[in-house]
C-alpha positions as CSV (number, residue, x, y, z in Angstrom):
1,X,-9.1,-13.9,-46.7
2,X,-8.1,-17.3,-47.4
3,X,-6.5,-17.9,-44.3
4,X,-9.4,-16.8,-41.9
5,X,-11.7,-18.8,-44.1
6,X,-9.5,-21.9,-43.6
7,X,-9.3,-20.9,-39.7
8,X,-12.9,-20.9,-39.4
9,X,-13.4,-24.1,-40.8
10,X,-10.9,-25.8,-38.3
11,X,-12.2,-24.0,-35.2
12,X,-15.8,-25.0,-36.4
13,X,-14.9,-28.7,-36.5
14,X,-14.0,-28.7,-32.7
15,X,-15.9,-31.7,-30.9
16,X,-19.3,-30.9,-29.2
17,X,-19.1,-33.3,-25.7
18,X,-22.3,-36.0,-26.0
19,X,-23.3,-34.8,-29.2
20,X,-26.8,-35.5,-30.3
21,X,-28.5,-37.5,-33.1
22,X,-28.4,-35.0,-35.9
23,X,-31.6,-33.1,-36.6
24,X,-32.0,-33.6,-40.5
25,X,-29.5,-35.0,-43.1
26,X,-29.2,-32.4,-45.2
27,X,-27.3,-29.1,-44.0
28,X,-30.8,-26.4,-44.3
29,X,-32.9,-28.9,-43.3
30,X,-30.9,-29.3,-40.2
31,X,-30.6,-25.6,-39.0
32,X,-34.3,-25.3,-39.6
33,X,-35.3,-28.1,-37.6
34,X,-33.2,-27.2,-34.5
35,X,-34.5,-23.6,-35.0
36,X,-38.2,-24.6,-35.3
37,X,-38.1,-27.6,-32.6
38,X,-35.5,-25.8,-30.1
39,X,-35.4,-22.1,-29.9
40,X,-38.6,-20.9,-28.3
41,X,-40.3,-17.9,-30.6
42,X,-40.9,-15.3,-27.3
43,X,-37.2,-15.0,-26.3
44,X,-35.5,-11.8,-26.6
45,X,-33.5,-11.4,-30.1
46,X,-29.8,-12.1,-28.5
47,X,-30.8,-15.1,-26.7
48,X,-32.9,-16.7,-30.1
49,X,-29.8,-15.8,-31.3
50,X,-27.1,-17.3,-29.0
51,X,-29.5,-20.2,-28.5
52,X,-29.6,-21.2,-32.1
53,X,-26.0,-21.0,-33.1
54,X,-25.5,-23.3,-30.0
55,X,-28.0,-25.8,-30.7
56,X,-27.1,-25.7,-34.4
57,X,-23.8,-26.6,-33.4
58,X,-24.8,-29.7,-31.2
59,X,-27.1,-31.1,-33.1
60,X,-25.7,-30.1,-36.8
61,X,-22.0,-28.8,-36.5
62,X,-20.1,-26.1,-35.4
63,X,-19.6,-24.9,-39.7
64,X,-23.6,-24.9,-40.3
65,X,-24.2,-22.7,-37.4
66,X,-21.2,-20.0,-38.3
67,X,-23.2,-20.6,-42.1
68,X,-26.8,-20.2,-40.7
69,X,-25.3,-17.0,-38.5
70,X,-23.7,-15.2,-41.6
71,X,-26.8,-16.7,-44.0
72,X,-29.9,-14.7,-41.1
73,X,-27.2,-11.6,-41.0
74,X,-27.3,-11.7,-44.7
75,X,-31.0,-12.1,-44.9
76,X,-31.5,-9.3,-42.5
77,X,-28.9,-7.1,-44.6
78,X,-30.7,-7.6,-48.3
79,X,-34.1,-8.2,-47.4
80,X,-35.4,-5.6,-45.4
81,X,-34.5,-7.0,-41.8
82,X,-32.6,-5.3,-39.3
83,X,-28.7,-6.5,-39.5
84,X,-26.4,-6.4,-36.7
85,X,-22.9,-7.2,-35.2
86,X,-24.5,-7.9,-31.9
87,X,-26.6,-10.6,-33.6
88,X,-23.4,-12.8,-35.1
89,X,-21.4,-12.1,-31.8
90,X,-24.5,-14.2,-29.8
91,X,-24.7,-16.2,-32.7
92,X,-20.8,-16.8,-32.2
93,X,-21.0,-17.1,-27.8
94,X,-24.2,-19.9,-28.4
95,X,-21.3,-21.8,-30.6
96,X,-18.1,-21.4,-28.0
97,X,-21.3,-22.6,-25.6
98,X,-21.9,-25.4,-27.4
99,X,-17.9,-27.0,-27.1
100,X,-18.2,-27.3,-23.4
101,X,-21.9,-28.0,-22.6
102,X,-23.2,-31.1,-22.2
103,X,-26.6,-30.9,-23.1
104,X,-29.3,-28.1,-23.9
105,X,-29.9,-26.9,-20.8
106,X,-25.5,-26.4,-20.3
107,X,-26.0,-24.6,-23.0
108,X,-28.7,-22.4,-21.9
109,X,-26.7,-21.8,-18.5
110,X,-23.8,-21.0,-20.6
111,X,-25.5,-18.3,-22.7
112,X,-27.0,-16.9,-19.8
113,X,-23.8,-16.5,-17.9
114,X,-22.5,-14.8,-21.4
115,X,-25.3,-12.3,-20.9
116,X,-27.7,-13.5,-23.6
């Protein structure tokens, strides 16, 4: 358990190309801005969800957007939402989006072509 917790960490930390100013100082403050200024409300549930981890991870870091993933399935899971797998494995393609695209729209194209 410790291992894949210390794996995580490292693969989070990869390098998001022409990174952004960050949202909010703080790590909460940062998700929720993102989420609020950059993932439209009407999109379908995968995309919102592939969307946000990627944009969490440009304009926060690759570790608060695994967090905010785990933190909305847990959310979902003790108060009354509606968790899924399919949720954190879009939350999880937005992120591996994020390490190769070069701005927001990249990113966009990238989770499109992922099927989100």
């Amino acid at each position: 358990m410790i291992v894949a917790l210390a794996l995580l960490g490292l693969a989070a930390c990869a390098t998001v190309p022409n990174r952004p100013p960050r949202a909010a100082t703080s790590s909460f403050g940062c998700m929720q801005a993102v989420v609020k200024e950059k993932v439209p409300a009407d999109l379908p549930d995968k995309r919102q969800h592939c969307l946000a981890g990627g944009l969490i991870a440009r304009y926060c870091s690759g570790t608060e957007a695994y967090l905010a993933g785990a933190g909305k399935e847990l959310k979902d899971l003790f108060g009354g939402g509606d968790p899924e797998w399919a949720d954190w494995r879009a939350d999880r393609a937005g992120i591996a989006c994020a390490r190769s695209a070069s701005n927001d729209e990249e990113l966009a194209q990238c989770c499109e072509q992922r099927g989100y």
